[in-house]
C-alpha positions as a Python dict, from the first residue, in 0.01 Angstrom:
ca = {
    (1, 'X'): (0, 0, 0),
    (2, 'X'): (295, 214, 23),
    (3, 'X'): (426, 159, -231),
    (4, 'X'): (72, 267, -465),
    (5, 'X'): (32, 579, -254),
    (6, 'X'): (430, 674, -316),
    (7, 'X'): (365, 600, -711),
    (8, 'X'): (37, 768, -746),
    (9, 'X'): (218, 1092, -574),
    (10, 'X'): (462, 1054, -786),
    (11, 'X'): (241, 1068, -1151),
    (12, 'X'): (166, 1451, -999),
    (13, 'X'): (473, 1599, -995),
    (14, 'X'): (630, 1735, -705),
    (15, 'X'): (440, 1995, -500),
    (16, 'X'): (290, 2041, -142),
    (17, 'X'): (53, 1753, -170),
    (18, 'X'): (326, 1479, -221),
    (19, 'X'): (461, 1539, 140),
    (20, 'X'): (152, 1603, 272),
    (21, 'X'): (-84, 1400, 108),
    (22, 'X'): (-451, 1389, 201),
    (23, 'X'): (-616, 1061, 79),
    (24, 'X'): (-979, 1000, 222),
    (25, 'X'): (-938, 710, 446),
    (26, 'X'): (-560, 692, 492),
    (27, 'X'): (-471, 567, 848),
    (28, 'X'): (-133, 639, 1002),
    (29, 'X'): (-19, 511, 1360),
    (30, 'X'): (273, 685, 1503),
    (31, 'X'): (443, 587, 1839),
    (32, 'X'): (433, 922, 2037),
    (33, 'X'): (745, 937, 2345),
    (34, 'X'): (696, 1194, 2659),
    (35, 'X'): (655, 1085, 2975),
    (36, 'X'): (515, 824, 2881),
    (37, 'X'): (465, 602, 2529),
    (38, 'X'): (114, 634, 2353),
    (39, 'X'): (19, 535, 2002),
    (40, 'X'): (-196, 795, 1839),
    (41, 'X'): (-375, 693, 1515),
    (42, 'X'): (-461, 990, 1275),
    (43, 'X'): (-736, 906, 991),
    (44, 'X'): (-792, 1112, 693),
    (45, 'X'): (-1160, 1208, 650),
    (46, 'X'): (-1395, 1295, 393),
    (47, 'X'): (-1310, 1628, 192),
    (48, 'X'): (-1558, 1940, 311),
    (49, 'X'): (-1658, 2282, 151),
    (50, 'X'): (-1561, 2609, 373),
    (51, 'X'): (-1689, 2848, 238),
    (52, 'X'): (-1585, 2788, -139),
    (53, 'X'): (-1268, 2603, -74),
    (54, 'X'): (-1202, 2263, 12),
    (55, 'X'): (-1040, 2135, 333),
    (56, 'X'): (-993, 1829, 455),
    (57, 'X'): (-1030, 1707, 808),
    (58, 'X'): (-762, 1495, 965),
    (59, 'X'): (-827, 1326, 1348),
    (60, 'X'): (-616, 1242, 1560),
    (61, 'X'): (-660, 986, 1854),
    (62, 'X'): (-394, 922, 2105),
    (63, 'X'): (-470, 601, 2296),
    (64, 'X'): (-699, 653, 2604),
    (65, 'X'): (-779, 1021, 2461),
    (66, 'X'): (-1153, 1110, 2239),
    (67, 'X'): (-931, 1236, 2014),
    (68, 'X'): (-877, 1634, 1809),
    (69, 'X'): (-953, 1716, 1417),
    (70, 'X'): (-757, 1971, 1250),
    (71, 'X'): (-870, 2093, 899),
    (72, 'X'): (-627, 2151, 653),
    (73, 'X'): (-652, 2325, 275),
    (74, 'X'): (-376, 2218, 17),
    (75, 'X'): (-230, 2443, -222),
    (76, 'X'): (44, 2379, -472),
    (77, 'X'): (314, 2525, -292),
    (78, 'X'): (193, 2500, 67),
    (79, 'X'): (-58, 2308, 340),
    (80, 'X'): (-193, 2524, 596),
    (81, 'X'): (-429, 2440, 923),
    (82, 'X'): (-742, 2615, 869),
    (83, 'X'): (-933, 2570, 1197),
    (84, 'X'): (-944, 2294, 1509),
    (85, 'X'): (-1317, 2365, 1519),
    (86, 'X'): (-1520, 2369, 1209),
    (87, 'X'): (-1751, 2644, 1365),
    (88, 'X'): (-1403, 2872, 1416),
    (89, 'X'): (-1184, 2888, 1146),
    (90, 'X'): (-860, 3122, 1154),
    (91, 'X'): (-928, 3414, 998),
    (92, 'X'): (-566, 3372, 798),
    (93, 'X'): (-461, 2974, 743),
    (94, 'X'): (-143, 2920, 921),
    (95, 'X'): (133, 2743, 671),
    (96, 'X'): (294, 2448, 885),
    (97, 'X'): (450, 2332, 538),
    (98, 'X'): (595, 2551, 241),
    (99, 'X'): (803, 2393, -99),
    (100, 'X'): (956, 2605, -344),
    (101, 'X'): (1336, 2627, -479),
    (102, 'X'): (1575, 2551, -226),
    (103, 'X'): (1526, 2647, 123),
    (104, 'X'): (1141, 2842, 222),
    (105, 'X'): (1073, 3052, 503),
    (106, 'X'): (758, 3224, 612),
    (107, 'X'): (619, 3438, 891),
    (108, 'X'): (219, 3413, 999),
    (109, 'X'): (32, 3616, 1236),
    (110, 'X'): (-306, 3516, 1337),
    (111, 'X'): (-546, 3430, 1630),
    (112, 'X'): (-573, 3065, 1743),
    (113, 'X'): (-977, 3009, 1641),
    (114, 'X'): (-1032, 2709, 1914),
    (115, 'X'): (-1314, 2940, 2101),
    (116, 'X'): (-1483, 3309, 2035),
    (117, 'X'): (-1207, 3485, 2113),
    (118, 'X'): (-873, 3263, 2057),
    (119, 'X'): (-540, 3407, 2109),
    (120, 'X'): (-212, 3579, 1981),
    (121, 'X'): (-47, 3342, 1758),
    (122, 'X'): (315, 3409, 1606),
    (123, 'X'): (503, 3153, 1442),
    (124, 'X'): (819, 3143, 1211),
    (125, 'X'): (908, 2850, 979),
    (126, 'X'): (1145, 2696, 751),
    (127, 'X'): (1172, 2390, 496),
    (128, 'X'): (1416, 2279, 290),
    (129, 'X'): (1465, 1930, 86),
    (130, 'X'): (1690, 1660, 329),
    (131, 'X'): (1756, 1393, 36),
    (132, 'X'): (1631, 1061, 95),
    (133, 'X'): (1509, 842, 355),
    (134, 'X'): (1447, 486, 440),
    (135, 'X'): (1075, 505, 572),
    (136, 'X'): (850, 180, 656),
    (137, 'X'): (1119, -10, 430),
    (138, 'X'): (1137, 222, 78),
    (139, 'X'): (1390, 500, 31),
    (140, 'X'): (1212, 803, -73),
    (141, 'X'): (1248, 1196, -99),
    (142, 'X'): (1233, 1386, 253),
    (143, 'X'): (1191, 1750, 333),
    (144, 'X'): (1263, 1901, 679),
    (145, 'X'): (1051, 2177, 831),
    (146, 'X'): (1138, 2366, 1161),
    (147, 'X'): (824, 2555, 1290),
    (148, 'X'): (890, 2794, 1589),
    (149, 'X'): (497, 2904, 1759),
    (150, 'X'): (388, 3130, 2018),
    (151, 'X'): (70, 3140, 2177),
    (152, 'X'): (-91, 3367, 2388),
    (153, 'X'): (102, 3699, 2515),
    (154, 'X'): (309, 3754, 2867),
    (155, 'X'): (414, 3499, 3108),
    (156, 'X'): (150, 3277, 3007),
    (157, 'X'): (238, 3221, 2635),
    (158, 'X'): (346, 2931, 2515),
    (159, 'X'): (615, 2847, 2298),
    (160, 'X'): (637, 2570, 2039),
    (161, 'X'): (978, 2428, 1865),
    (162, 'X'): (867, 2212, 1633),
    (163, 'X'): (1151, 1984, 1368),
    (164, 'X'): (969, 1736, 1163),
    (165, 'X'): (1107, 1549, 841),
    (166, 'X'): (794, 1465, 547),
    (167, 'X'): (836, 1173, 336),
    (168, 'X'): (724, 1188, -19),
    (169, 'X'): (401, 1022, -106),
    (170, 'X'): (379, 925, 255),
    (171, 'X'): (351, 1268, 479),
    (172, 'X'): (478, 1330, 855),
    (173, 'X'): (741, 1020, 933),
    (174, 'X'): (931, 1213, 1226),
    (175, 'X'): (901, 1504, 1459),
    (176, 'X'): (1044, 1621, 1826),
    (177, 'X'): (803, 1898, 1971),
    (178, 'X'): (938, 2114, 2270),
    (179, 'X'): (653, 2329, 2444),
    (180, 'X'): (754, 2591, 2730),
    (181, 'X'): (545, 2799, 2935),
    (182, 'X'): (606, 3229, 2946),
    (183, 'X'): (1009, 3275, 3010),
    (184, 'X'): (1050, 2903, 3183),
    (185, 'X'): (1371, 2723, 3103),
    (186, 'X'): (1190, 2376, 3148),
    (187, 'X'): (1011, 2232, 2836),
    (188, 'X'): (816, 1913, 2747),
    (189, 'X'): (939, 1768, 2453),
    (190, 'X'): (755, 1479, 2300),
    (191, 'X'): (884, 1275, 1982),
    (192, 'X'): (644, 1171, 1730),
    (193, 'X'): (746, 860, 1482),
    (194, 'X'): (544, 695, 1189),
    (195, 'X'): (506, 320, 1263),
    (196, 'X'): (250, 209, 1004),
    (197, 'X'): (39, 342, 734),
    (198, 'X'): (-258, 169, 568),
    (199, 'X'): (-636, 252, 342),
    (200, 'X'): (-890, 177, 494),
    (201, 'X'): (-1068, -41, 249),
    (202, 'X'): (-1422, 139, 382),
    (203, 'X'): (-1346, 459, 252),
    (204, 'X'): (-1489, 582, -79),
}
C-alpha cells in the first residue's frame, strides 16, 4: 500500500501535496514518546466545503484520549491548518508546510480560532529538501521543516519548537516537539514517529 500511494504521488509531480498528502481514508499510527509512550492513530476524512474552498479534516486519537480534528486546505506550494473547530476557522490559514526552490521561510500572524475569542499566535518557519530516507522499508524523498509558535502573550504564552522530516508520497514520518510555558527554562518535549500506514478499504 505504500508503495501505490508513493507511485500515485509521484504521476503529480512534485508539490505540497506529495509530502503532505490527504487521501480520504488513509490511516497512520505513530508511536508518540513523553513521559510516557502512547500510540496515536490519525485518519484522513472525507473532503468538506468552507466556504468555497475545500479542506480536509484529519483526526487524531492518542490512545486513552476522544481524540482532536484539525482541517487543513492544500495548495500547490503550501498546506496550511485552517481551523481545530469547524464552527471557528482562523481568519488567515497558518502554513505548517511551504516547498519552493531551495530552502522556504515564512512568517504568519493570526489568532488561534479554538473558542470566540482565541489568542495571539506568532510563528516562524522553515523547509528545505533533506535527500532521501528509508521510511516503513522504501527510500524516498524527505523535506525538513522547523516551525517555531507562540501562543498567547506575557508569562502565560506558550512556545512551540517544532523539527519534523515529510516523506514523499507518505507525509509526517518524524518530529520532536518542545513546548515551554512564558520565560520558563523547562520544556516538554515529546517525539512523534510513523510506525505504520494503511487505506482503509471502507473509505470511498
Amino acid at each position: 500500500m505504500i508503495l501505490a500511494l508513493i507511485c500515485a504521488s509521484s504521476m503529480i509531480g512534485p508539490g505540497a501535496a506529495d509530502f503532505f498528502p490527504l487521501v480520504e481514508g488513509t490511516v497512520r499510527k505513530y508511536e508518540q514518546k513523553a513521559s510516557t509512550i502512547v500510540t496515536t492513530v490519525s485518519v484522513v476524512g472525507k473532503p468538506l466545503d468552507m466556504g468555497g474552498v475545500t479542506v480536509t479534516p484529519v483526526r487524531e486519537t492518542p490512545t486513552g484520549s476522544s481524540g482532536t480534528t484539525t482541517y487543513y486546505r492544500v495548495d500547490d506550494d503550501q498546506v496550511a491548518v485552517v481551523a481545530y473547530d469547524i464552527k471557528h476557522p482562523f481568519m488567515n490559514p497558518m502554513p505548517v508546510l511551504k516547498l519552493g526552490a531551495g530552502k522556504v521561510e515564512w512568517d504568519y500572524q493570526g489568532v488561534t480560532k479554538t473558542s470566540v475569542t482565541g489568542e495571539r499566535l506568532v510563528a516562524h518557519g522553515e523547509a528545505h529538501a533533506a535527500g532521501k530516507r528509508e521510511v516503513l522499508g522504501k527510500m524516498v524523498d524527505v523535506i525538513e521543516v522547523k516551525l517555531i509558535a507562540t501562543i498567547g502573550m506575557g508569562m502565560t504564552r506558550y512556545v512551540c519548537d517544532q523539527d519534523a522530516i515529510y516523506a514523499r508520497g507518505i507525509g509526517l514520518v518524524d518530529m520532536v516537539s518542545k513546548v515551554r510555558l512564558g520565560d520558563t527554562k523547562q520544556s516538554t518535549t515529546t517525539s512523534t514517529h510513523l510506525v505504520s500506514i494503511e487505506q482503509d478499504k471502507g473509505a470511498n
